[in-house]
Residue, then its C-alpha position, 0 to 999 in steps of 0.5 A: x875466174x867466172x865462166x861467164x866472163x869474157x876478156x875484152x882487152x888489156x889496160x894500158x894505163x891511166x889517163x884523167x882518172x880514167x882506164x884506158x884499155x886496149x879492145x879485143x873485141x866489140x863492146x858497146x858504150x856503158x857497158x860494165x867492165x869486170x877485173x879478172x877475179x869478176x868484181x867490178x870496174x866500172x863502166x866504159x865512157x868512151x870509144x875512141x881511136x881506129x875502127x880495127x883497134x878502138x880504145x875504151x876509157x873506164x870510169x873505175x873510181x881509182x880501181x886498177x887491173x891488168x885485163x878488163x872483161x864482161x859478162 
């Protein structure tokens, strides 16, 4: 793994096409997300759910992972 990637949260699972992870920490909307070997994922298309413990949904096109991380 990359020095520079930071892990941001788990994937929980797949919604309409869609990763859908749980955050450890802050990112921003569009942000790119990396899997854990540092190839890309996508990019994040929606924040949702409570403030202390949002959500992301990624758009992957079908790419999965465990874990999601940025640079």
């Amino acid at each position: 793994m990359s020095n520079s990637l930071k892990k941001v949260g788990n994937v929980l699972g797949v919604r309409e096409g869609k990763l859908i992870a749980k955050l450890d920490r802050e990112v921003q909307l569009s942000t790119r997300i990396f899997g854990k070997d540092g190839k890309p994922l996508g990019k994040i298309s929606r924040l949702f759910g409570p403030v202390k413990a949002p959500y992301i949904a990624i758009d992957s096109k079908g790419v999965m992972a465990k874990e999601v991380y940025v640079r």
